[in-house]
N, C-alpha and C positions, 0 to 999 in steps of 0.2 A: 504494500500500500504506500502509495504516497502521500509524501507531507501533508499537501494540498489536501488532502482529503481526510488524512489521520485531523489535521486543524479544523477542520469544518464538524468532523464526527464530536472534537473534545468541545469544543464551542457552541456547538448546535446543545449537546449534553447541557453544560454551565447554562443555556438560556431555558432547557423546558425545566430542570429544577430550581430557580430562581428565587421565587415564590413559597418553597417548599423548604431548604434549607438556607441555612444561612451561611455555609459554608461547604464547599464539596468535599468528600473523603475520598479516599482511595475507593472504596466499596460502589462510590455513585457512579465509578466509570465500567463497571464490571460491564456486561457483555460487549462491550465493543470490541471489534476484530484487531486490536494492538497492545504489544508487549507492556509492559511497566517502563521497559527502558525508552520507550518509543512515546508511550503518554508523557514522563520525566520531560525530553525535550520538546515534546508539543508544548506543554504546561509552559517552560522555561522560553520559546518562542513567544506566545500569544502573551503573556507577562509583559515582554520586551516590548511589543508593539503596542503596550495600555489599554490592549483587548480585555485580560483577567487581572485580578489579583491574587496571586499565589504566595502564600507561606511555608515554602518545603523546610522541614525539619532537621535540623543541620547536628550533626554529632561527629565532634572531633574533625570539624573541617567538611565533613561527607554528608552529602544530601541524603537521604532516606528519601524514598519515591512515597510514605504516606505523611501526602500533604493536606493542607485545605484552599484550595480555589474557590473564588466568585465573579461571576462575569461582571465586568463593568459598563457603563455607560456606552463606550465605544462600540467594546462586543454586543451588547443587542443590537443598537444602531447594525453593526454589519450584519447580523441575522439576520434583521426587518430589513435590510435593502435600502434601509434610507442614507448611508455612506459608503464610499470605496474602499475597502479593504487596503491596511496599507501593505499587507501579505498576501498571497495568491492563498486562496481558501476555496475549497469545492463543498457544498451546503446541500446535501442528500435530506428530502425532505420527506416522512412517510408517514407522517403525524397529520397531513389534512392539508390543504390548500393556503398557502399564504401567501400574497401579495408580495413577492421579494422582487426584488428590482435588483438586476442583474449587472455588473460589470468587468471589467476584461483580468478582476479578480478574483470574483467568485461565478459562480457557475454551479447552478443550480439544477434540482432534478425535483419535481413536485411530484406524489401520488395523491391526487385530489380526492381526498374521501368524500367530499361532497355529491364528486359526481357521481362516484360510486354508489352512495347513498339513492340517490335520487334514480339511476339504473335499476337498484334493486323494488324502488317503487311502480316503476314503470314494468317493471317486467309483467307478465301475462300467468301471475299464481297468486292462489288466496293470499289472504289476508295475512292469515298466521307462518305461511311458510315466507312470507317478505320479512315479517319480525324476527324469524328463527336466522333466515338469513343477514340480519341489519344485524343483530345478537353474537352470531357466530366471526361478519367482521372486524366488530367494535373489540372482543375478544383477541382475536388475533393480530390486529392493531396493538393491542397493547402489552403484549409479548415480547419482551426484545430481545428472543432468539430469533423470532420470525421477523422483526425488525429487521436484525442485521444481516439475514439471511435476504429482506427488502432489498437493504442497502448494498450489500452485494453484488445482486442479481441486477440495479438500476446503475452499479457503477461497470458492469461486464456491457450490458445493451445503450450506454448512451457516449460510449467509444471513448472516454474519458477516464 
């Protein structure tokens, strides 16, 4: 994997828990598809460019990879597409449809659950198997082994 996209995975991460904690662990990065050594220098990147702010825990000189990160101002900004990345960032999106406004830094990939949503209403079956179907989405939406399995499979097909 590349940087560009390991930074988009650790950053895209910092913005959907934001709200949630007030500081990331090591544990908040689990399923995504990169080493410790490989988050260590994302972290230690996006830092640098005033995207996050990270704390890695230093003993006897030596960073420990269990740190605490929080995205900052910048970093949502580059999520939400409303500034230019000043690092090349790839932003795999499988959480729902967001308005991201693209430039020659980041590069985005949306699975729009909306419209998916709105496919499984229009489809041609009862009532109850639309819900069992909206149900069994929303479920696996929010999985993220099948996430990353998403992201995977949307960073292999958009040639990037």
């Amino acid at each position: 994997m590349k940087d560009d996209e390991a930074r988009g995975l650790v950053l895209q991460r910092l913005y959907n828990i934001r709200h949630e904690v007030p500081q990331a662990s090591l544990n908040h990065f689990d399923g995504l598809p990169i080493s410790n050594a490989v988050l260590f220098n994302i972290l230690d990147q996006l830092a640098q460019e005033n995207m996050i702010e990270w704390l890695p825990h230093r003993v006897s000189g030596v960073v420990n990879i269990f740190a605490n990160a929080h995205i900052k101002v910048l970093g949502v900004k580059v999520i939400e597409g409303t500034v230019t990345s000043p690092i090349a960032i790839k932003i795999i999106n499988v959480q729902g449809s967001h308005n991201v406004v693209g430039d020659h830094n980041v590069q985005t990939f949306n699975l729009d659950a909306e419209k998916i949503i709105a496919n499984i209403n229009s489809a041609g079956a009862s009532i109850t198997e639309k819900e069992e179907a909206k149900s069994l989405f929303k479920k696996v939406m929010e999985n993220p082994l099948v996430k990353g399995a998403i992201e995977l499979w949307a960073k292999a097909h958009t040639g990037t």
